[in-house]
Phi, psi and omega in degrees: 000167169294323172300333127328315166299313178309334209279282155340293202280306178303325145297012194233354191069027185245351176285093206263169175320304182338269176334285174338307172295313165307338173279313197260019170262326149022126172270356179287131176251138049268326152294338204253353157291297166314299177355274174336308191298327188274319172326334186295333158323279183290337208292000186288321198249004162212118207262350191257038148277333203272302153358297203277351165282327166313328196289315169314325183284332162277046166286158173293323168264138175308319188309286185309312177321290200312296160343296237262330170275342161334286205304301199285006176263006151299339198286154176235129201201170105266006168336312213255354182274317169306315194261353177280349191290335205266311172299318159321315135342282173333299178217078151338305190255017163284105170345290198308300188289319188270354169272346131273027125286000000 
């Protein structure tokens, strides 16, 4: 699946920004998960990831949400506030979401 490949292409050291970023526009959200998990990684040393996982924390899947607020509470920012306040927003009453923000 892509969401495999993705894995695969970053351990193999071919996953570029690029792919990446592309990956996490993915209407697929189990890709658009991964994405993240990996993006997450990176976003200290390539920072223009950081938009399209912000775009991500108000998703509609939980999965994601969760990832995508994961990812922006590493941030030291204000960057990271405006969407995390937006996953809150997004599912108020989700556990999962509100203990990761």
């Amino acid at each position: 699946t892509r969401a495999h490949s993705l894995y695969l292409l970053d351990a193999s050291g071919a996953l570029n920004d690029g792919l990446l970023a592309s990956a996490l526009g993915a209407a697929d959200p189990l890709v658009a998960e991964q994405a993240i998990r990996i993006a997450r990684a990176r976003l200290s040393v390539s920072p223009a990831l950081i938009p399209a996982v912000a775009a991500l924390a108000d998703h509609d899947d939980s999965q994601v949400r969760f990832a995508a607020a994961l990812a922006l509470g590493d941030l030291d920012g204000a960057e990271r506030v405006a969407p995390l306040h937006g996953a809150l927003m997004a599912a108020p009453g989700d556990p999962w979401t509100r203990s990761a923000v």
